[in-house]
PAZA-411281 format. One record per residue (C-alpha): residue number from 1; residue in three letters; chain; x, z, y negated. Coordinates in Angstrom, 3 decimals, always signed. Last residue first. Example, Ala and Ser with C-alpha at 12.3 -4.5 7.8 and 13.67 -1.06 7.14 Angstrom:
PAZA-411281
KEMAR    nr   rest   kette          u          w          v
KEMAR     2    SER       A    +13.670     +7.140     +1.060
KEMAR     1    ALA       A    +12.300     +7.800     +4.500
This chain:
PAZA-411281
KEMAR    nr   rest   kette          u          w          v
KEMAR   138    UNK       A   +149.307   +100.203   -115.012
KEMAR   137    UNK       A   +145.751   +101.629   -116.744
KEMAR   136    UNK       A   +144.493    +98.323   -117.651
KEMAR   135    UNK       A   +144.707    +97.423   -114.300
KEMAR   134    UNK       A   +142.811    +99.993   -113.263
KEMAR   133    UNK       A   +139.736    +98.943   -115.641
KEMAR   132    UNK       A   +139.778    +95.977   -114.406
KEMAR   131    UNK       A   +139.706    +96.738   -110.590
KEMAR   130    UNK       A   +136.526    +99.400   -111.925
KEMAR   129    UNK       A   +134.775    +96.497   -113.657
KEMAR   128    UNK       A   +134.807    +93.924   -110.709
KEMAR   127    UNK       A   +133.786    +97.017   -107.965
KEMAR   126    UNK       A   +131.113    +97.803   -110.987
KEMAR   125    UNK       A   +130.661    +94.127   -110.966
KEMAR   124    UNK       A   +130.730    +93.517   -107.054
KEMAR   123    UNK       A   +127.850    +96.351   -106.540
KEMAR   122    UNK       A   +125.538    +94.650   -109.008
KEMAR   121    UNK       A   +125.794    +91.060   -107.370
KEMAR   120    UNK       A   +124.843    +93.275   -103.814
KEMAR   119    UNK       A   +122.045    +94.845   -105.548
KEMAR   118    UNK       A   +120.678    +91.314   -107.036
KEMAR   117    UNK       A   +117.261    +94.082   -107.946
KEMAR   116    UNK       A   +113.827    +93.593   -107.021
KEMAR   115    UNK       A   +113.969    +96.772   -104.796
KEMAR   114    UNK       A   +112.529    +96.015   -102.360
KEMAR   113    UNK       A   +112.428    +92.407   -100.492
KEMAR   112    UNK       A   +112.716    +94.202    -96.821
KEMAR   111    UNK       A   +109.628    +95.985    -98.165
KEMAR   110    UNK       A   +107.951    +93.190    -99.128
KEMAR   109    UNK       A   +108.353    +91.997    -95.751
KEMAR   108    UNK       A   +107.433    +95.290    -93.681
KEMAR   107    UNK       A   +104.679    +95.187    -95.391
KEMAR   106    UNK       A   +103.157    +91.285    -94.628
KEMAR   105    UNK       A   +104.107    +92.580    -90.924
KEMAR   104    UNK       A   +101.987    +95.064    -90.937
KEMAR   103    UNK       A    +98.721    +93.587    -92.688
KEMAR   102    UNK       A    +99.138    +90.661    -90.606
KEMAR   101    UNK       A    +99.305    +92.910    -87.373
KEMAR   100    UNK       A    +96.547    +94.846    -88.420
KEMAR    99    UNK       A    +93.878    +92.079    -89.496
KEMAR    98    UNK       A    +94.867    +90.137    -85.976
KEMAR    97    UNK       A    +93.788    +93.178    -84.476
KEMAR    96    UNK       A    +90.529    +93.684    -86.101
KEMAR    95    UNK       A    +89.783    +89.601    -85.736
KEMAR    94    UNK       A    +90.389    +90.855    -82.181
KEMAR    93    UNK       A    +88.309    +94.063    -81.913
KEMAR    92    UNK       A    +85.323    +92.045    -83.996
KEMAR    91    UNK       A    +85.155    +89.125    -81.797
KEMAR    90    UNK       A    +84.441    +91.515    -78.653
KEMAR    89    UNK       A    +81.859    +93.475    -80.730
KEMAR    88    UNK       A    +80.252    +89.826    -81.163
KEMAR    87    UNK       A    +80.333    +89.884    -77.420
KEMAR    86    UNK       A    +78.958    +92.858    -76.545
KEMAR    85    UNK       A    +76.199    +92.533    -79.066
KEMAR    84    UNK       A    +75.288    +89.375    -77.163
KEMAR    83    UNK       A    +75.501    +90.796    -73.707
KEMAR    82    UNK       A    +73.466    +93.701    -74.482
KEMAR    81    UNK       A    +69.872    +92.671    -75.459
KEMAR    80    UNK       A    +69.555    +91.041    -78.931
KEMAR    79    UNK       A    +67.771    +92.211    -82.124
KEMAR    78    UNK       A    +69.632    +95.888    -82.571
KEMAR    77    UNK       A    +73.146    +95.580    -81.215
KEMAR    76    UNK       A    +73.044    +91.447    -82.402
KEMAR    75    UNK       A    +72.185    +92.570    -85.838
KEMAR    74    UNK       A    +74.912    +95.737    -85.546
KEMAR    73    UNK       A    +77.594    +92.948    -84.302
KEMAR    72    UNK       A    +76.793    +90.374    -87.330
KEMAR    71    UNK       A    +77.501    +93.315    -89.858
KEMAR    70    UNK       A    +80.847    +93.372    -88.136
KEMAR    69    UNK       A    +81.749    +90.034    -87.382
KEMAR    68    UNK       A    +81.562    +90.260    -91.636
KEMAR    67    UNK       A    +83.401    +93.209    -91.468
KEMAR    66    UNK       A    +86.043    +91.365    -89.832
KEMAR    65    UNK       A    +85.939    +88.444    -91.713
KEMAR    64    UNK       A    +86.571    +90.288    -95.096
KEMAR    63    UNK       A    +90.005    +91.706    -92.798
KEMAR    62    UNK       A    +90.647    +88.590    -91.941
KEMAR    61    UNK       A    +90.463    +87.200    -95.066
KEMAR    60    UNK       A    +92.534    +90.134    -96.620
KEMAR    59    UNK       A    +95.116    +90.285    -93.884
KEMAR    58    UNK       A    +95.860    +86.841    -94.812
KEMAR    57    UNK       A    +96.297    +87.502    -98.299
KEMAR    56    UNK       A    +99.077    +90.065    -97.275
KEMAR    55    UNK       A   +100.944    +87.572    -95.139
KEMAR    54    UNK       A   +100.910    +85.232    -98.102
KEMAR    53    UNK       A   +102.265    +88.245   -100.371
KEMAR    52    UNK       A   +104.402    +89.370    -97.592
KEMAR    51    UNK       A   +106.022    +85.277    -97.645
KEMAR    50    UNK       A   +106.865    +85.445   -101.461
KEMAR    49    UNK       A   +107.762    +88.798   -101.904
KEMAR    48    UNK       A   +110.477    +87.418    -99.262
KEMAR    47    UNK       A   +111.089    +84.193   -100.990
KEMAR    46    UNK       A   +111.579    +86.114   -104.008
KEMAR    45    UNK       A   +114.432    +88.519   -102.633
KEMAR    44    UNK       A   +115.553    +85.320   -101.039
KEMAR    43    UNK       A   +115.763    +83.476   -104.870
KEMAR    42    UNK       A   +116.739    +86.863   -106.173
KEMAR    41    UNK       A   +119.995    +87.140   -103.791
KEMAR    40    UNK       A   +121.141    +83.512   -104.441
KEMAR    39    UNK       A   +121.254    +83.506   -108.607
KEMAR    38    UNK       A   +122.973    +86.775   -108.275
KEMAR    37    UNK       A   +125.527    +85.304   -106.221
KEMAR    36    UNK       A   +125.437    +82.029   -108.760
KEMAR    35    UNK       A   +126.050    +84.870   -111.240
KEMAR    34    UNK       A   +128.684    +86.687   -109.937
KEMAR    33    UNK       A   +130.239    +83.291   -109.717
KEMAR    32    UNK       A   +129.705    +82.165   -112.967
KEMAR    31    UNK       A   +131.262    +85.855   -114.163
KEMAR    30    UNK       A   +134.284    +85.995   -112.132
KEMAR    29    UNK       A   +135.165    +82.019   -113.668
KEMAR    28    UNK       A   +134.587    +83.656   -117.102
KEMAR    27    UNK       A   +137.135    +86.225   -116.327
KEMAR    26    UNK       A   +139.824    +84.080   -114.643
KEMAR    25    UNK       A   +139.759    +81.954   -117.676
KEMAR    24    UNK       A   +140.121    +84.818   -120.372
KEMAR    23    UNK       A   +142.459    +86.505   -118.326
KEMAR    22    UNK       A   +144.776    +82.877   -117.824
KEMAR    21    UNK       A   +144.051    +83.021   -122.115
KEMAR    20    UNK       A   +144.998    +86.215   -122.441
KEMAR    19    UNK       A   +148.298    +85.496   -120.202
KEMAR    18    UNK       A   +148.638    +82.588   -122.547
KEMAR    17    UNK       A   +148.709    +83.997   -125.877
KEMAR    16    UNK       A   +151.012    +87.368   -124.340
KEMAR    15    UNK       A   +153.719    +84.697   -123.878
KEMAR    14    UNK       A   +154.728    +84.435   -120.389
KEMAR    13    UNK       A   +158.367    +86.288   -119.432
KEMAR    12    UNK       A   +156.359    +88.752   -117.546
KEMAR    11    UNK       A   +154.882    +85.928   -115.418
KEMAR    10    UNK       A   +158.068    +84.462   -114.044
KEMAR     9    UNK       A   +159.568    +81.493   -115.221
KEMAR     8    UNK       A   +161.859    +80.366   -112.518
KEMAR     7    UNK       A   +165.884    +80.813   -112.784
KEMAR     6    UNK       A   +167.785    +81.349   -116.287
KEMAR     5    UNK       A   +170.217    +78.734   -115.284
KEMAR     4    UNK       A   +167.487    +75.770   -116.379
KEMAR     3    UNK       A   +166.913    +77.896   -120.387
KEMAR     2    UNK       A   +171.139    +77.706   -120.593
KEMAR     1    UNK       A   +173.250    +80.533   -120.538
């Protein structure tokens, strides 16, 4: 019989050196691109703590604002006669409002960011690890 009437090479007549080294390959290559994936989740997970902390700050001004409309609405209630205490009490609701939503939404970011963890990278390696491990097994 000669090596061409033997048919195609198939992969359990491979030497052991190069199915290690096809494993070895395929490994690494599973590895970059877990890590590029991981790479890509923290970089929106960061973006996100990114944008509540911003969204947080704001709150804070408006919120040091707000007292300050404050303080200027219990001068106008006691110096001035009604209208102009009304209307500084007016400035105070909204700059109270804006406080809240800002505050709010800033929370509901950084809680979409939690946990700071590339949980969908971490998921495909123990789905990565277990398909090893099975194969192993056969």
């Amino acid at each position: 019989m000669t090596p061409d009437s033997r048919g195609p090479s198939t992969a359990s007549s491979e030497p052991v050196s190069e199915l290690v080294q096809r494993a070895s390959q395929q490994l690494t290559e599973l590895v970059r691109g877990e890590m590029r994936l991981a790479q890509a989740e923290m970089k929106e997970k960061g973006r996100r703590y990114g944008k509540g902390s911003g969204l947080f700050g704001g709150a804070g001004l408006t919120g040091f604002l707000t007292l300050e409309a404050l303080v200027v609405t219990a001068i106008a209630a006691l110096a001035v006669p009604l209208p102009v205490w009304a209307a500084a009490l007016i400035v105070t609701a909204v700059l109270g409002v804006i406080t809240a939503v800002l505050a709010v939404t800033g929370k509901k970011e950084v809680g979409r960011a939690a946990p700071p963890a590339p949980e969908q990278t971490i998921d495909n390696v123990k789905a990565d690890v277990a398909e090893i491990k099975e194969s192993a097994r056969r």
